[in-house]
N, C-alpha and C positions, 0 to 999 in steps of 0.2 A: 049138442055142441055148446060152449061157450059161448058165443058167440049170441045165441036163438038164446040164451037163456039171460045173459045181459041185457037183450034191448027188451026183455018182456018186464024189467026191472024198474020200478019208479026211480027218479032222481032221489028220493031219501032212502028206495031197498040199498041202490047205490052205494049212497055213502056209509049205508049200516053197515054192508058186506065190506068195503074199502076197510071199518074200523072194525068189524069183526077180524080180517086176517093183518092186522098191523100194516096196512097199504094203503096209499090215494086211488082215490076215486080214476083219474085221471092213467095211472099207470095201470090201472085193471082194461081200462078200455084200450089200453095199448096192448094188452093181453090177449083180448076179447078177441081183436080185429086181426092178430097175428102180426102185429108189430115188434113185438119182444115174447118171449117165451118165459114161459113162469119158473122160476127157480123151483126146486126139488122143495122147500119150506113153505112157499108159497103155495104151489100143487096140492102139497097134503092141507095146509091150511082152506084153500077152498074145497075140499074135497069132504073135510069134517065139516065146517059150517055150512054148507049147502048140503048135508046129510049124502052124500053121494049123487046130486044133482048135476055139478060139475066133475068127471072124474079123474080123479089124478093120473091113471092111467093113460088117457086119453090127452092129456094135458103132457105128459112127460114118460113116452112109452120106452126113449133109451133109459128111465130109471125103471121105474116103476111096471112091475112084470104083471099079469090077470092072475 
């Protein structure tokens, strides 16, 4: 989950990943926590930088089909 895989994260993996997918640090954690839901560009973009760690799938299942 997302979630388990943000807080294993330091504060600089953090902000790597926030500027790896063109997002704040801050709105990922909103993500993370299930505050807001990741848009369809967003999903794929963490789903490529985290090599399939986070998965889009899992992130945005009415898009994104297994």
């Amino acid at each position: 989950m997302f979630i388990d895989y943000w807080k294993s994260l330091s504060s600089t993996e953090k902000k790597e990943l926030a500027q790896a997918v063109n997002s704040k640090v801050s709105y990922l954690r909103h993500v993370a926590n299930g505050r807001h839901i990741a848009g369809i560009t967003l999903a794929q973009k963490l789903h490529e930088a985290t090599e399939g760690i986070i998965d889009k799938h899992k992130l945005r299942p009415d898009f994104f089909t297994s």
